[in-house]
N, C-alpha and C positions, 0 to 999 in steps of 0.2 A: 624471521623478520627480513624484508627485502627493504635493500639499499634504499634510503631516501632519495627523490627526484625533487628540482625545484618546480615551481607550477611555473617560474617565470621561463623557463626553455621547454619547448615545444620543437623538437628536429628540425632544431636552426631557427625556429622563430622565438623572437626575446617577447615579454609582454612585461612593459615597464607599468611602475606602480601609473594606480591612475588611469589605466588603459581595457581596453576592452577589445578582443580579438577574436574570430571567428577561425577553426582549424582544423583539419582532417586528420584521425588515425585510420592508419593502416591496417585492417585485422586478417584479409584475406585476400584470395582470390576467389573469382570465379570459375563455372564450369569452359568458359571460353577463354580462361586468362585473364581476364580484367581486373584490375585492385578493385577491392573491396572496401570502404572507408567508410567511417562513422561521422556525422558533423556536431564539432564540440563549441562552446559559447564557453570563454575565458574572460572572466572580470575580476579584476584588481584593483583595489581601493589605495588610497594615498598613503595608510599609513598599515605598518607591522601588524599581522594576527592570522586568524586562522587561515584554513585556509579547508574548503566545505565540498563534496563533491555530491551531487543535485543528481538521479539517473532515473532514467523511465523504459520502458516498454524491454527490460530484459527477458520476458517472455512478450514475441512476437503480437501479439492480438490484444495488448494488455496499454490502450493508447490513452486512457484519462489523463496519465501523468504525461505525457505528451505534449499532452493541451498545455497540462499548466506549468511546464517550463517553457513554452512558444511564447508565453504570454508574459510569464518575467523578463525573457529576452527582449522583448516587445513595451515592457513597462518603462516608462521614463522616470517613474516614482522610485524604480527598483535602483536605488543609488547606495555603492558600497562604502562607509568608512572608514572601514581597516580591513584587513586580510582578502582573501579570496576565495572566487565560485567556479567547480567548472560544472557549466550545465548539459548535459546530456539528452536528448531527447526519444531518442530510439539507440539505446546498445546492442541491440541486437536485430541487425539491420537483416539480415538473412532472414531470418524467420517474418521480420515484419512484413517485408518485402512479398509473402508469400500468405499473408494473413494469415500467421502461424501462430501459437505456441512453441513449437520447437524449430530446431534447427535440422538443415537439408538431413543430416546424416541422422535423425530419430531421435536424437538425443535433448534434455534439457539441461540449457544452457546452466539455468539457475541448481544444479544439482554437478555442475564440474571445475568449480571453484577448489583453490586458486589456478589449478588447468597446470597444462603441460607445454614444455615446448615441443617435444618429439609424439606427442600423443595424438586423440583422435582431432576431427576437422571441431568439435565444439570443442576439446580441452584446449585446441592451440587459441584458439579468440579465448578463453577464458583466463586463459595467461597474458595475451596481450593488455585485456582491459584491466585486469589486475595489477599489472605490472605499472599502466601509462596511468590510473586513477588513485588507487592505492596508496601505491608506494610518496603519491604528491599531499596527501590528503592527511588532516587531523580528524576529519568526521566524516559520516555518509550520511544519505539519505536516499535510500532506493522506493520510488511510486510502483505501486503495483496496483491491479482488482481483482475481483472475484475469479474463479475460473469460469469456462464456457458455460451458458444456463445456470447463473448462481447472479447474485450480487454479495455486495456486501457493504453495511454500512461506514462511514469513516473509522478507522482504528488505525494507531502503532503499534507495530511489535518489535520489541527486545529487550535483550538481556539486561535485568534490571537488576543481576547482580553486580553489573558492571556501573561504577559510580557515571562516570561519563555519560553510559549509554542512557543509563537513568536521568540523567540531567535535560539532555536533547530529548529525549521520549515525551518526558512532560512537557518540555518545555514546545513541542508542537502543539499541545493546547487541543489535541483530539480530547473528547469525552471519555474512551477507552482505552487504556492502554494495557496491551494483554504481553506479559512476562513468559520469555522462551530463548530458548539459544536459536533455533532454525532447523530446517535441517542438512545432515554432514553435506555439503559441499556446496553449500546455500551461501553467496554471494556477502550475506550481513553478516554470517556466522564467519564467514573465514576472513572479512574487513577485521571485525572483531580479533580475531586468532592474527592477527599482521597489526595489532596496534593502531587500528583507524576503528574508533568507536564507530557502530551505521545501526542505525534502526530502518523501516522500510512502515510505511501509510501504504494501506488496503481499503481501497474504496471504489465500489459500482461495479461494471459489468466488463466485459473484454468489447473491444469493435463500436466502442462510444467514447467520448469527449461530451461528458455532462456536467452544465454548466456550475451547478454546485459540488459538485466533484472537484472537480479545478478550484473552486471559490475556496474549499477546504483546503485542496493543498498548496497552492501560494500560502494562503495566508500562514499556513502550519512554518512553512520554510523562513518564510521572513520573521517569522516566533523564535524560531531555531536562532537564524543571523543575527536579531537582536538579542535574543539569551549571549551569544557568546562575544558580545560587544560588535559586530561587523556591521551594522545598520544603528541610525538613529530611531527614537521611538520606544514606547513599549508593547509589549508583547498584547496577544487578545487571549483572553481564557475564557473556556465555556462556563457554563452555569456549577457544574460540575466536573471532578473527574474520574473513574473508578478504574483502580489495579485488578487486572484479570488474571487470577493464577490457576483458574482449573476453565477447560471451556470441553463441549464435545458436541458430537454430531446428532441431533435425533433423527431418526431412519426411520422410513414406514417400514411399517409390519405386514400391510396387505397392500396386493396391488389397486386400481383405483384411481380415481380423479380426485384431486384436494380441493378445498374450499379452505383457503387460508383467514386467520382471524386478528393475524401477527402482521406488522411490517417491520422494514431493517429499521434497526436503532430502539425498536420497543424497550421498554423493561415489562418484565414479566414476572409475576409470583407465582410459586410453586402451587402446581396442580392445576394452572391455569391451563383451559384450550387454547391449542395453538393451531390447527388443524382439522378440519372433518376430510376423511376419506369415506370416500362414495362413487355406489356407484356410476354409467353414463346416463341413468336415467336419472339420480341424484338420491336414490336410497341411501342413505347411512349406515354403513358398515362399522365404524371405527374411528378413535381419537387419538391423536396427539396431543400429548402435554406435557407442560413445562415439571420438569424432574425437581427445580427449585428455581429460586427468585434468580434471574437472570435478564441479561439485555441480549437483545437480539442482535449476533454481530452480523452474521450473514445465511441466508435462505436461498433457497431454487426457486428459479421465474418458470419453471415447468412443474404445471398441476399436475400432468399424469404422469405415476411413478408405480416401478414395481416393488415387490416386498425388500428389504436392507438400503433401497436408495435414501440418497441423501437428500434433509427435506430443512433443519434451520440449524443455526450452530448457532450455542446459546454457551454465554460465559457467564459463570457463575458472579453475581454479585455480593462482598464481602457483607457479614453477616451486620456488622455495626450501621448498616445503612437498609434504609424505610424504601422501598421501591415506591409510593406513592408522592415521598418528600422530592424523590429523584423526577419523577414525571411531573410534578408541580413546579419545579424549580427549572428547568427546560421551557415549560408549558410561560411562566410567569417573565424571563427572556425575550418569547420569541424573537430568537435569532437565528444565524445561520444551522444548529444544529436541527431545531427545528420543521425548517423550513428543507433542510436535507431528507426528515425521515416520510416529509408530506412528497418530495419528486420521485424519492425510492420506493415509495408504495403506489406510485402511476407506475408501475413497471408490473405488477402482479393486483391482482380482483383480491381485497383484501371486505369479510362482510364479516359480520356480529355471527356471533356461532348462538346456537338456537338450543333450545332445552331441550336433556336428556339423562337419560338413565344411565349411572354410572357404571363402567364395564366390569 
């Protein structure tokens, strides 16, 4: 457990209740010498409470959440109560800088948590950020997306053995919420292991700011700061919401051009097509299907795949629940969850899968 910091001292800069201040950390240098700094957005409400730290694009190329803390900063609505925010928009500014995933030295960032101070060039930023966010914080909230050529629908993930983490999880009001620790040296995972509960929102593509991607996660954030008293208001909840504790990848089996039948956010019943692989002239080789009743968390925006690649990740939905009740009940809404699973499927040629003999 590292020493707690107050959020109101920032190296030498005070931030009295009620104040809102804009601030640089130091995490490196450059190849020429140059400091290297992060830009941080500090708001403090008038009176006692938490105190929340907000972060995006810890893998470089990963800018949705970008968008939408720009746009809390930028919100005149976004007015704090009690405790405090510090928002982050890019931590990891090396790689973003470089339209990365990783950092100069090959390494990921989000895999060197809590970091070192004598170690490599990511473990020493990994220590910094841990040390200046962390150590100030009661909660996290780390935005990520998909990785490169994937999307993925909105979801939270974490430990939901953790009362806390469970409490914020829901209380962002995704539709899904999928149950895991992370993995070893994963940013939420080692928040967690230092006494700052942090779940992380995975939503859309890497190298886009899309508009309902953002719309999702404001609003998930400000769910969070009114759960824990720090905004007036109450919270938004979707039509439903489902604990995901088993999810896996399906992988084609042949190589091939897909004709997908799925988009992100579906649910799906067991045995359903999910896919036709075929060939370029559009023969029919082969299926993809759903192994059981699942929602579609996230899929590949690239039809041509060869055999073992990665083509939907489907998490199991609990057995007490009617996947048709769940699509009627979204369906009878329309709202933003909705209206998310209709922009993520302009991203991929989504057609009716056509009659055939079972393999």
């Amino acid at each position: 457990m590292r020493e707690r910091k107050s959020v109101a001292e920032w190296d030498g800069q005070r931030i009295q209740p009620g104040e809102s201040k804009d601030i640089e950390l130091k995490l490196s240098e450059s190849y020429s010498g140059v400091s290297v700094s992060i830009p941080i957005h500090v708001r403090r409400g008038e009176r006692e409470g938490p105190t929340v730290f907000v972060t995006a694009a810890l893998h470089g190329d990963e800018i949705n959440g970008t968008g939408a803390i720009r746009q809390l900063i930028q919100d005149e609505e976004f007015v704090l109560s009690a405790g405090s925010v510090i928002l982050v928009p890019v931590l990891n500014l090396l790689a973003f800088d470089r339209h990365s995933r990783y950092m100069p030295d090959r390494r990921d960032l989000n895999r060197a948590f809590p970091g070192s101070k004598s170690g490599s060039l990511t473990a020493r930023i990994a220590d910094t950020i841990f040390d200046a966010l962390v150590s100030r914080s009661d909660f996290g909230i780390d935005l990520h997306t998909a990785a490169v050529r994937r999307t993925n629908y909105p979801n939270v993930r974490g430990d939901l053995s953790d009362a806390a983490v469970r409490r914020i999880a829901f209380a962002f009001g995704s539709e899904v919420v999928v149950d895991g620790h992370g993995p070893d040296g994963a940013f939420r995972r080692e928040a967690c292991a230092a006494g700052c509960p942090t779940i992380i929102m995975e939503g859309g593509e890497v190298w886009k700011v899309e508009p309902g991607i953002v719309e999702s996660a404001v609003r998930g954030v400000k769910n969070v700061l009114q759960e824990l008293g720090m905004m007036d208001g109450l919270p938004v909840r979707p039509a439903y919401q489902i604990e995901v504790t088993e999810a896996k990848w399906i992988r084609a089996e042949r190589g091939g051009f897909l004709q997908f039948h799925v988009s992100p956010g579906d649910i799906v019943e067991e045995g359903q097509d999910l896919a036709t692989n075929a060939t370029l002239l559009g023969r029919e080789r082969s299926w993809l299907k759903a192994p059981y009743n699942a929602v579609v968390i996230g899929m590949t925006t690239l039809p041509a795949v060869s055999p073992g690649e990665a083509v939907f990740y489907l998490g199991r939905i609990p057995e007490h629940y009617d996947p048709a009740d769940l699509r009627a009940r979204r369906e009878a809404t329309n709202g933003l969850e909705e209206r998310l699973s209709d922009d993520l499927a302009s991203n991929v040629l989504v057609v009716e899968p056509t009659e055939h003999d079972e393999e």
